[in-house]
FIKOLZA-1660 file (N, C-alpha, C; in steps of 0.1 Angstrom, whole numbers, plus 5000, padded with zeros to 4 digits):
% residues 202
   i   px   py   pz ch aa at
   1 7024 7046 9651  A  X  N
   1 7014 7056 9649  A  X CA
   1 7012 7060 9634  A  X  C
   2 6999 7060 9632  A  X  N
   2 6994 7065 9614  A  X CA
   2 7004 7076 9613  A  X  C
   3 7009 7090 9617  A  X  N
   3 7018 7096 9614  A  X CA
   3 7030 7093 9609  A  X  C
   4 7034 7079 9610  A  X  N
   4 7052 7079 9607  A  X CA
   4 7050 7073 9594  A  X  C
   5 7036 7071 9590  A  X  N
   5 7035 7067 9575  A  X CA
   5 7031 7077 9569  A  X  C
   6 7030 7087 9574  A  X  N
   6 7031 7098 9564  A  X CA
   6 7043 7108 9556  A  X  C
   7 7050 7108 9546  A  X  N
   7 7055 7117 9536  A  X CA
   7 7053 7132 9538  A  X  C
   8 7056 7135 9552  A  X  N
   8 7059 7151 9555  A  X CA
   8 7053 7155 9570  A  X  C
   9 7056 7168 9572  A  X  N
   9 7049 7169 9586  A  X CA
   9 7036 7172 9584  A  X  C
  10 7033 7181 9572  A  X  N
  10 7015 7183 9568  A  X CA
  10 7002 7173 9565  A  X  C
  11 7013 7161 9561  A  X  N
  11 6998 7156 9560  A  X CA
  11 6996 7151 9577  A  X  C
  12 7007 7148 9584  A  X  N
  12 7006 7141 9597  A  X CA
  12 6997 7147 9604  A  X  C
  13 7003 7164 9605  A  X  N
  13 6991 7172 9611  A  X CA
  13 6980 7172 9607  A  X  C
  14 6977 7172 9597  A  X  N
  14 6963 7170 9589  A  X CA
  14 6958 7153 9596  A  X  C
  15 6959 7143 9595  A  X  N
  15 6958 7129 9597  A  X CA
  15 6956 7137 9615  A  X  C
  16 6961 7139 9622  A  X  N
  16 6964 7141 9634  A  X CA
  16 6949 7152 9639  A  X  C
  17 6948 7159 9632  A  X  N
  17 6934 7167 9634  A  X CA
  17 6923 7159 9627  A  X  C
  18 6921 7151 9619  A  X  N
  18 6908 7143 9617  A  X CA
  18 6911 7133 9629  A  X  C
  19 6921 7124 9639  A  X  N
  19 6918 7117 9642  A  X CA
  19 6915 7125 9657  A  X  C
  20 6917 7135 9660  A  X  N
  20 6911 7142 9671  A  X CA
  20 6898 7143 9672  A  X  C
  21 6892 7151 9663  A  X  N
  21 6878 7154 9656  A  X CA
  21 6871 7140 9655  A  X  C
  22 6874 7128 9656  A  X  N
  22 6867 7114 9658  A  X CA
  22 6859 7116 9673  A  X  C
  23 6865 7121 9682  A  X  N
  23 6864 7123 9696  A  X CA
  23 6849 7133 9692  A  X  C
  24 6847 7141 9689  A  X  N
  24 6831 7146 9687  A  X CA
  24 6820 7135 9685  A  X  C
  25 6822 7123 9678  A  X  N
  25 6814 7113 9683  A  X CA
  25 6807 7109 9698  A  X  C
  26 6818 7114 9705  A  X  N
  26 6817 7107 9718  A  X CA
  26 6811 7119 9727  A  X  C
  27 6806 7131 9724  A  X  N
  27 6801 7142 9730  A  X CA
  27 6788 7140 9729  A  X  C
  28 6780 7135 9740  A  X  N
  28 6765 7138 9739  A  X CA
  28 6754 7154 9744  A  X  C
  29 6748 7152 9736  A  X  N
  29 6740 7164 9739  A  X CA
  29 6727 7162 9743  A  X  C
  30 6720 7173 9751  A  X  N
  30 6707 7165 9762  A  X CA
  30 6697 7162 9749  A  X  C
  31 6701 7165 9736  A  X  N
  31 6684 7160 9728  A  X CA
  31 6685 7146 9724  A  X  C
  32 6678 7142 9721  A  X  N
  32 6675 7129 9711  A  X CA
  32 6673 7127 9702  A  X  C
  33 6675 7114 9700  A  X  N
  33 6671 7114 9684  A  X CA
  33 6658 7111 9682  A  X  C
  34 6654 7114 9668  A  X  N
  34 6636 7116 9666  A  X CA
  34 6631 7102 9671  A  X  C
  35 6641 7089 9670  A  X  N
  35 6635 7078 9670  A  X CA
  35 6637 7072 9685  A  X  C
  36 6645 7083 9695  A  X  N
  36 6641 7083 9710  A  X CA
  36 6650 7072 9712  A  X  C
  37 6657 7066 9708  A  X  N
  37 6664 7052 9710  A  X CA
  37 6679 7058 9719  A  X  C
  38 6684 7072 9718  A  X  N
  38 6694 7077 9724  A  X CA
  38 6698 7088 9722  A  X  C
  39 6706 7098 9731  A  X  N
  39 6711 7110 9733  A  X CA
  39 6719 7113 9716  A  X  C
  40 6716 7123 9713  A  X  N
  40 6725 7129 9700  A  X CA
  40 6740 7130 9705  A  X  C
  41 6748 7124 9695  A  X  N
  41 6760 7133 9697  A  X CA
  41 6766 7142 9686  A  X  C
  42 6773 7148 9694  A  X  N
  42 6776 7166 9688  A  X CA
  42 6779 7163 9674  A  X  C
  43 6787 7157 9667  A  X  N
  43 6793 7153 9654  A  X CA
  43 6780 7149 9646  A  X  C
  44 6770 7140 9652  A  X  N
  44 6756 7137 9640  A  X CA
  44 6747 7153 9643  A  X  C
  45 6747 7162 9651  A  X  N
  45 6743 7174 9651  A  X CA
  45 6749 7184 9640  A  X  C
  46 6763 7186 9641  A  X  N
  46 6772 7189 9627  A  X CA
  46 6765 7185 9614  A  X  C
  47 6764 7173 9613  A  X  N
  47 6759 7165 9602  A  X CA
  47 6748 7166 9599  A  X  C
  48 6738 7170 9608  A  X  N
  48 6724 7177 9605  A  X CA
  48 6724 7191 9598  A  X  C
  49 6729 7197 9609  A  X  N
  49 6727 7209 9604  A  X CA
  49 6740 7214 9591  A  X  C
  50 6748 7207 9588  A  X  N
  50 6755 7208 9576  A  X CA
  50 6740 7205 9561  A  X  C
  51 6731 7194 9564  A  X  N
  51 6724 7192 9553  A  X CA
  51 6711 7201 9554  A  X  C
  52 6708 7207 9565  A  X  N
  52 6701 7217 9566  A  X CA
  52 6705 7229 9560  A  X  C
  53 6717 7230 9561  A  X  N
  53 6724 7244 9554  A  X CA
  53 6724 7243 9536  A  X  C
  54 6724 7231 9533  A  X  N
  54 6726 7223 9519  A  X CA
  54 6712 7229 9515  A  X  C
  55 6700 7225 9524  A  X  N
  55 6688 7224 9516  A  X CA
  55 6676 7237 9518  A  X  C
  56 6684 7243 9528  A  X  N
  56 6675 7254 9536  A  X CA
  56 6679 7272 9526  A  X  C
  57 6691 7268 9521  A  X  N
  57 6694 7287 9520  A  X CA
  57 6685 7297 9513  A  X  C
  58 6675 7288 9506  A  X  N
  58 6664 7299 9501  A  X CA
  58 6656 7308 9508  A  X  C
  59 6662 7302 9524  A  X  N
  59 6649 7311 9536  A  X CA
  59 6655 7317 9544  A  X  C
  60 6673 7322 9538  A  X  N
  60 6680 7332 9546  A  X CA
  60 6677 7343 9541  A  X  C
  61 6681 7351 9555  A  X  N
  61 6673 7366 9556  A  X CA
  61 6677 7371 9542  A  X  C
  62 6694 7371 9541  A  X  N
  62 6702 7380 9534  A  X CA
  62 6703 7373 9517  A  X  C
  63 6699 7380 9509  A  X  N
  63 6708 7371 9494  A  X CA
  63 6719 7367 9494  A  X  C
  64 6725 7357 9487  A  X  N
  64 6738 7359 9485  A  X CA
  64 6749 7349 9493  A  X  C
  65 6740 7341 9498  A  X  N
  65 6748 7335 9512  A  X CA
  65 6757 7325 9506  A  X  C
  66 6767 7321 9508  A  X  N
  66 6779 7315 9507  A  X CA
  66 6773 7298 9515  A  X  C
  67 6766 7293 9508  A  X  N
  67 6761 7279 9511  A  X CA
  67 6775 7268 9512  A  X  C
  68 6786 7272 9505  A  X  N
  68 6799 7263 9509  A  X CA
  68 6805 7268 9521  A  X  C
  69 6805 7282 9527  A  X  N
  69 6811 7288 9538  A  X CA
  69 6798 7281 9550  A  X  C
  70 6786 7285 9549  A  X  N
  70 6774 7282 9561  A  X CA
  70 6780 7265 9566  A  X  C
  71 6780 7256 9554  A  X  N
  71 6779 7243 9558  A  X CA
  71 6796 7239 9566  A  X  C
  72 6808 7247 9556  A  X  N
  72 6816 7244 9565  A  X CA
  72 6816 7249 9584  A  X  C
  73 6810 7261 9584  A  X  N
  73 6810 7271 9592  A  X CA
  73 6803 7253 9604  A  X  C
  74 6791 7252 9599  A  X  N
  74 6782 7246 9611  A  X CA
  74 6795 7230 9613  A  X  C
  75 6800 7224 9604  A  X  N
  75 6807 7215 9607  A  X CA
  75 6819 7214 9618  A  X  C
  76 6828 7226 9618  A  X  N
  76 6833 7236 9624  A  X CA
  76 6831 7236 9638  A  X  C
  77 6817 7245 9641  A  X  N
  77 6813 7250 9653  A  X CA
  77 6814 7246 9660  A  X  C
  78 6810 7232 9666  A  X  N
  78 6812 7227 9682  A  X CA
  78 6825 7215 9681  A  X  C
  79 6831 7218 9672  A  X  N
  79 6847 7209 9672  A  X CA
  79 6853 7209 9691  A  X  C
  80 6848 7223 9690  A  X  N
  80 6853 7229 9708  A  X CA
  80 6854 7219 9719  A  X  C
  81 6840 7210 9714  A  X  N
  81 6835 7207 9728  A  X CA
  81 6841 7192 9729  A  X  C
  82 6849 7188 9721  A  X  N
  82 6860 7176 9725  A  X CA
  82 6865 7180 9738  A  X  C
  83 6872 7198 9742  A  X  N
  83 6871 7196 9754  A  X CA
  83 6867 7204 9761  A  X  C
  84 6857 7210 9758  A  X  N
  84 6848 7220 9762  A  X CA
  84 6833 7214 9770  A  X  C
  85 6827 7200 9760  A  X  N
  85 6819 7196 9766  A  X CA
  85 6810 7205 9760  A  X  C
  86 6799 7195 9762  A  X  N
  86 6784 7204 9757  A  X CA
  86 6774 7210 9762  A  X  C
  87 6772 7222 9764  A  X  N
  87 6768 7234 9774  A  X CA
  87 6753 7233 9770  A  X  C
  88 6745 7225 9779  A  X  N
  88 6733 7229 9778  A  X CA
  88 6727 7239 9772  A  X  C
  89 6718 7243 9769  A  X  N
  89 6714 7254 9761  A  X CA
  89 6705 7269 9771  A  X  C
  90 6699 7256 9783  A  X  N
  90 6695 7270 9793  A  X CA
  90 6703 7266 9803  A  X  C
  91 6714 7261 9807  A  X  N
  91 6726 7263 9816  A  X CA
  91 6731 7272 9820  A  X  C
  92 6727 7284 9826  A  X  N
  92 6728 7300 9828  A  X CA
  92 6739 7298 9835  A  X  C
  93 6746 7289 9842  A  X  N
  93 6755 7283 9852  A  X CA
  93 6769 7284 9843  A  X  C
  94 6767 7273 9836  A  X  N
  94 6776 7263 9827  A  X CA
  94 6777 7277 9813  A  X  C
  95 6772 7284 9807  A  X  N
  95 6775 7295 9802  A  X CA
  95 6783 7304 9810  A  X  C
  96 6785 7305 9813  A  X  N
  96 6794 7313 9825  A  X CA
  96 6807 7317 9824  A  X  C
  97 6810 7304 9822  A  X  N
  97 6829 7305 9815  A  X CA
  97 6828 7293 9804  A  X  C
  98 6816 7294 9797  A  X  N
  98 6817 7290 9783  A  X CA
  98 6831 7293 9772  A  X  C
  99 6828 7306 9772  A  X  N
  99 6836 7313 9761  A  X CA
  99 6854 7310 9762  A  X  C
 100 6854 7311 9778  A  X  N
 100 6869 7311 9778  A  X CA
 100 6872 7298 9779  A  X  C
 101 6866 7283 9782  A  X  N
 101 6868 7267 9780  A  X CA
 101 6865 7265 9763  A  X  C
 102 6859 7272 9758  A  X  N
 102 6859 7267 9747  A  X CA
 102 6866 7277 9730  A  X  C
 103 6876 7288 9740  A  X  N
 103 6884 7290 9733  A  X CA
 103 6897 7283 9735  A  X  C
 104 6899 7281 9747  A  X  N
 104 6913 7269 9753  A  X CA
 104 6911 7260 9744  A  X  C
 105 6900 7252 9741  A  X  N
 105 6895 7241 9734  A  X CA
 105 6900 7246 9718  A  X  C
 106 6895 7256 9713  A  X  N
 106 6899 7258 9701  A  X CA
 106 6913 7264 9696  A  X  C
 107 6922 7266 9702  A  X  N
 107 6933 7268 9698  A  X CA
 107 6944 7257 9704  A  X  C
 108 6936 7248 9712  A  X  N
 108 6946 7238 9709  A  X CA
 108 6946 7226 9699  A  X  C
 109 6930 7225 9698  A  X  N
 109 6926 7214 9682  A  X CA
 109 6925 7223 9672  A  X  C
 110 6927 7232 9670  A  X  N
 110 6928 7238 9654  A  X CA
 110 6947 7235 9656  A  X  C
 111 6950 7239 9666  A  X  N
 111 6966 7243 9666  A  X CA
 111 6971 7232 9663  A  X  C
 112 6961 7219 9660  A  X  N
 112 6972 7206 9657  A  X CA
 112 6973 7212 9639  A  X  C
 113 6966 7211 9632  A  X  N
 113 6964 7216 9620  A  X CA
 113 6979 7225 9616  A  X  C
 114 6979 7222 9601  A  X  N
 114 6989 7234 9596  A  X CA
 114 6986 7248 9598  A  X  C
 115 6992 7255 9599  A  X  N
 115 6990 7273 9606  A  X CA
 115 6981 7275 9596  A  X  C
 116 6981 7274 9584  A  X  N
 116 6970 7283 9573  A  X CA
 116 6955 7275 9573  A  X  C
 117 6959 7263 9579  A  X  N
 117 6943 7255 9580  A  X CA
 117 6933 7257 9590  A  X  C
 118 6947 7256 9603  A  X  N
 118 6941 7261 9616  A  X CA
 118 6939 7274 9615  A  X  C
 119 6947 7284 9611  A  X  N
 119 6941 7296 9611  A  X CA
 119 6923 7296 9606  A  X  C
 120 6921 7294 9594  A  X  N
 120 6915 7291 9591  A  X CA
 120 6897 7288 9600  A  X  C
 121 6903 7275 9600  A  X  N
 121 6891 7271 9606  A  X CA
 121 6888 7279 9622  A  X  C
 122 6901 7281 9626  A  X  N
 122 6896 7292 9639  A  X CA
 122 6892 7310 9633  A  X  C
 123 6895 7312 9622  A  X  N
 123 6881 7327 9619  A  X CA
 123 6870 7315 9615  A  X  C
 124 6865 7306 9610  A  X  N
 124 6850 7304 9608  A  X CA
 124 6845 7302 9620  A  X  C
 125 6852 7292 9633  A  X  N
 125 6847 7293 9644  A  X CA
 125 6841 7308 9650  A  X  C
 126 6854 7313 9648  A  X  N
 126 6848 7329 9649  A  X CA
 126 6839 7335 9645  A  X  C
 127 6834 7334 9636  A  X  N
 127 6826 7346 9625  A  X CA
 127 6812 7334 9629  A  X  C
 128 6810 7321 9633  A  X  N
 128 6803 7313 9638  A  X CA
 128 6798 7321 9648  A  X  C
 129 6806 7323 9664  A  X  N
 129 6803 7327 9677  A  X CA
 129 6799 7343 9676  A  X  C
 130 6803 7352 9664  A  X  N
 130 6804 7365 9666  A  X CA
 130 6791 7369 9661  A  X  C
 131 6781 7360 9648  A  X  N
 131 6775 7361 9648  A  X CA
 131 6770 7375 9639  A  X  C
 132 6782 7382 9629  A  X  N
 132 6783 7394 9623  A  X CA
 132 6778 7393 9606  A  X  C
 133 6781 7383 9602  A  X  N
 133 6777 7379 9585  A  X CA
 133 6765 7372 9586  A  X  C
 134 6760 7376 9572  A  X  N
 134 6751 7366 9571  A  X CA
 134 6753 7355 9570  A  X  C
 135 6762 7350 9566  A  X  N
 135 6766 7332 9566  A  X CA
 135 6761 7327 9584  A  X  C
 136 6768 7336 9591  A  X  N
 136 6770 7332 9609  A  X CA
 136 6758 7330 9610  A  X  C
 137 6750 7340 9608  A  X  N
 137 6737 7348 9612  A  X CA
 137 6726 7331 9608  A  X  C
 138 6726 7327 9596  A  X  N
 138 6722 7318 9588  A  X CA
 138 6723 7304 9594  A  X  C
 139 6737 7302 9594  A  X  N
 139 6742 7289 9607  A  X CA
 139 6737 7290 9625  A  X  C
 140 6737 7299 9629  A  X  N
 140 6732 7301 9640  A  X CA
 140 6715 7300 9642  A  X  C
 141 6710 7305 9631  A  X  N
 141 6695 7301 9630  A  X CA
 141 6692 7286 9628  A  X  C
 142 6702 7281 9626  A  X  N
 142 6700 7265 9617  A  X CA
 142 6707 7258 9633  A  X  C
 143 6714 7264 9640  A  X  N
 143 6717 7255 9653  A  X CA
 143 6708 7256 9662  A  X  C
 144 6699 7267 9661  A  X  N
 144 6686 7269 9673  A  X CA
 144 6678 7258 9671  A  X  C
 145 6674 7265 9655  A  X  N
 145 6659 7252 9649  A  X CA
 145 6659 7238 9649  A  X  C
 146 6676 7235 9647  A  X  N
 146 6676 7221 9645  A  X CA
 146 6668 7209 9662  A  X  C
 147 6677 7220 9674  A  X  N
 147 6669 7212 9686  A  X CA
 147 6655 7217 9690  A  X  C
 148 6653 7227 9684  A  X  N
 148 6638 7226 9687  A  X CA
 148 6632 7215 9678  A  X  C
 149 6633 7212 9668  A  X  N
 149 6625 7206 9661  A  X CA
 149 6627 7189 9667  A  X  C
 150 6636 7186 9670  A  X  N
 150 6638 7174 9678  A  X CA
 150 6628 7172 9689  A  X  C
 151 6631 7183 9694  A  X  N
 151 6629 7181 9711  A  X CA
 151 6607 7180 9703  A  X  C
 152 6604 7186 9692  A  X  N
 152 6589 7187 9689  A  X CA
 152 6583 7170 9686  A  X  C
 153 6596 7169 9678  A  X  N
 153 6594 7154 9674  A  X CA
 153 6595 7140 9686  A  X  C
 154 6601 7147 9694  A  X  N
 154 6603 7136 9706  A  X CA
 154 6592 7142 9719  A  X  C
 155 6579 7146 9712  A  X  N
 155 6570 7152 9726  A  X CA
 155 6574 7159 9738  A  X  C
 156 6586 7169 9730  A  X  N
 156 6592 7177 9745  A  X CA
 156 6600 7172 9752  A  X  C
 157 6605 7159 9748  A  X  N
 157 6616 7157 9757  A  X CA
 157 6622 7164 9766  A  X  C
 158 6641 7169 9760  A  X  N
 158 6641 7178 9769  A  X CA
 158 6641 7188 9774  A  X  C
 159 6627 7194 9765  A  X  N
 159 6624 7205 9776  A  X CA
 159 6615 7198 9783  A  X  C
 160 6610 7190 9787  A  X  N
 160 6605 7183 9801  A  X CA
 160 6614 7177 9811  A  X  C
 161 6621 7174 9804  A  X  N
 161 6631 7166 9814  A  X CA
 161 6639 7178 9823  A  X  C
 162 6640 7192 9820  A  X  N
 162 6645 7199 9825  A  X CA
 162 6634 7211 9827  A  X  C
 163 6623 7212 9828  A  X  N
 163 6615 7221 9831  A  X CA
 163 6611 7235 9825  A  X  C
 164 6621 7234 9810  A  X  N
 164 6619 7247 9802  A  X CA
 164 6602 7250 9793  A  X  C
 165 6604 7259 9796  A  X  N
 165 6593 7271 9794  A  X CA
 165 6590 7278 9778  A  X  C
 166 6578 7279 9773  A  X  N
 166 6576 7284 9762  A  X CA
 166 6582 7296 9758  A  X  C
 167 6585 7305 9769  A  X  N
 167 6592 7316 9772  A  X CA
 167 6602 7318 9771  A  X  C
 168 6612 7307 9778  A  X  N
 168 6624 7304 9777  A  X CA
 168 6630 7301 9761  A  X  C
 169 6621 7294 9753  A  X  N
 169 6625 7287 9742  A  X CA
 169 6628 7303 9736  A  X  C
 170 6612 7311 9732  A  X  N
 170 6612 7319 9727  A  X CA
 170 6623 7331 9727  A  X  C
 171 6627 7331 9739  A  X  N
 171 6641 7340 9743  A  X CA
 171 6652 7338 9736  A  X  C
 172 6653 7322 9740  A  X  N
 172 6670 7320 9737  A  X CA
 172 6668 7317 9722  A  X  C
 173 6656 7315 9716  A  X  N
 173 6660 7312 9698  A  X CA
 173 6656 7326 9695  A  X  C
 174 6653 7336 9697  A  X  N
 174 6646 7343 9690  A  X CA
 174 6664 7352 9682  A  X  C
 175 6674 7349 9679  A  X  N
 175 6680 7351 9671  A  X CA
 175 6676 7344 9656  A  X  C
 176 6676 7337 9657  A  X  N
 176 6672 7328 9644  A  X CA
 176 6667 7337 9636  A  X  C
 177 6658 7352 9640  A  X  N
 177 6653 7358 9633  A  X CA
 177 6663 7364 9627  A  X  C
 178 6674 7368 9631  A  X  N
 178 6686 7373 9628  A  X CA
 178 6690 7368 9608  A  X  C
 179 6691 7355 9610  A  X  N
 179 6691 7346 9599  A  X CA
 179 6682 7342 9588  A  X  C
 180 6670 7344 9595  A  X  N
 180 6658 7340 9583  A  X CA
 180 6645 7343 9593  A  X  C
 181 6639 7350 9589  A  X  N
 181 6625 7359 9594  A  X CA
 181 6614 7343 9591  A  X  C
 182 6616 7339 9579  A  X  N
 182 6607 7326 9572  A  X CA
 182 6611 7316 9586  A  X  C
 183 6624 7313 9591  A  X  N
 183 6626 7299 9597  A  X CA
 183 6617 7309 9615  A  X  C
 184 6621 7317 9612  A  X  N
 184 6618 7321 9626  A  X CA
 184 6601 7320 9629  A  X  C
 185 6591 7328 9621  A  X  N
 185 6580 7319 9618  A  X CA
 185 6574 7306 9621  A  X  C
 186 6583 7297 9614  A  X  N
 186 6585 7284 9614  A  X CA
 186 6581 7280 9630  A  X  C
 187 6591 7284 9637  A  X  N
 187 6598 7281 9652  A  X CA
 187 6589 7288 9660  A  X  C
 188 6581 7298 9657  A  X  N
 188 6571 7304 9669  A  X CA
 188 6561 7295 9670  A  X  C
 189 6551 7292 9654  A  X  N
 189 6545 7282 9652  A  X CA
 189 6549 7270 9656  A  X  C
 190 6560 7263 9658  A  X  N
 190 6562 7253 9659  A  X CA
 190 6561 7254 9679  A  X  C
 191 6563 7265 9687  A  X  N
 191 6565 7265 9701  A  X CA
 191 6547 7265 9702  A  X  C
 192 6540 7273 9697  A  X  N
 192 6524 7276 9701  A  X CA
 192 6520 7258 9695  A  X  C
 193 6523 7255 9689  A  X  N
 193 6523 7238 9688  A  X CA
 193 6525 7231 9702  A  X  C
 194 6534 7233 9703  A  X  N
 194 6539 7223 9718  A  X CA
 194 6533 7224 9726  A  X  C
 195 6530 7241 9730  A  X  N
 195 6522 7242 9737  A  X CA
 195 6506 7235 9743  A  X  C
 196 6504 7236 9727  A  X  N
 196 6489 7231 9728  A  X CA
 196 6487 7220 9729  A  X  C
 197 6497 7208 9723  A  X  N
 197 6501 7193 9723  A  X CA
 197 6505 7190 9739  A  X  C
 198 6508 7199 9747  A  X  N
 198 6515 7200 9763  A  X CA
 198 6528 7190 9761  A  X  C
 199 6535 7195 9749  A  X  N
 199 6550 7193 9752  A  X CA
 199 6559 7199 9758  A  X  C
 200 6553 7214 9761  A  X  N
 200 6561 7224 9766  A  X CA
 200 6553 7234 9776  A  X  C
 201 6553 7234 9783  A  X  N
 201 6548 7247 9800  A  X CA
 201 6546 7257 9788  A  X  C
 202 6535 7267 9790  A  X  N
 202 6535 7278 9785  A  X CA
 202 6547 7290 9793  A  X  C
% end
């Protein structure tokens, strides 16, 4: 095992949580990619919305925002679902006992990690899910927009393939305002779009 070549127990742990975190490749999520050739998985979603955080911070609500905290924060976020799995987004079901599968999830892959690392990355998970800072507030607006803008680009996909509602969208994003008033604009415009294009049921 790559571990017994490692010079201490820290880096092993460390080597031992990157080769966990490979496994997020392998998590798909119901959107697609713009070019429709196949389902996203969670890890190139990270990687979106990490360069969205890079290029977007001029249109968070709050001044001040910690653009090295946002981008780690969103890289972070769905680490969970190695074994949490990826919870639909109108899954009113599958939310249900979200919180408590994908905190089991997170304290056992951070817990591979050294204590100060894992600690660590389990408060940004946190202050991710709690949704109290502006950094959260900021990242959380950038994980709504990111699948709407997909799902715009791929003619509604899956909100057709699953029957969601102009209504629906506008509910479950309407945090984003939380994070940026400008992105949230963005995103109503972009739903009264769909609509009219009939990518999306009013």
């Amino acid at each position: 095992m790559i571990r017994d070549l490692c010079d201490g127990d820290r880096l092993a742990r460390q080597l031992d949580f990157l080769r966990e975190i490979d496994r997020l490749k392998t998590v798909y999520r119901q959107t697609i990619l713009t070019d429709r050739s196949r389902r996203e998985n969670s890890a190139e979603h990270s990687w979106h919305l990490a360069m969205m955080a890079a290029l977007l911070p001029e249109h968070g609500e709050e001044g001040g925002i910690d653009v090295n905290k946002v981008i780690r924060m969103v890289l972070v976020h769905d680490i969970v679902e190695i074994d949490a799995g990826d919870t639909f987004a109108y899954d009113t079901k599958g939310h249900g006992d979200k919180a408590e599968r994908e905190q089991r999830a997170a304290d056992r892959i951070f817990g591979l990690l050294p204590d100060d690392q894992g600690a660590e990355m389990m408060a940004l998970w946190r202050e991710f899910e709690e949704r109290g800072t502006p950094e959260a507030k900021f990242a959380n607006a950038l994980d709504r927009l990111q699948p709407m803008i997909h799902n715009y680009l791929t003619e509604g996909h899956a909100w057709q393939k699953h029957g969601i509602t102009a209504r629906q969208v506008l509910e479950r994003n309407k945090v984003i305002a939380e994070g940026s008033e400008a992105l949230w604009a963005f995103a109503r415009r972009l739903v009264e779009s769909a609509v009219e294009k009939g990518y999306l049921a009013p």
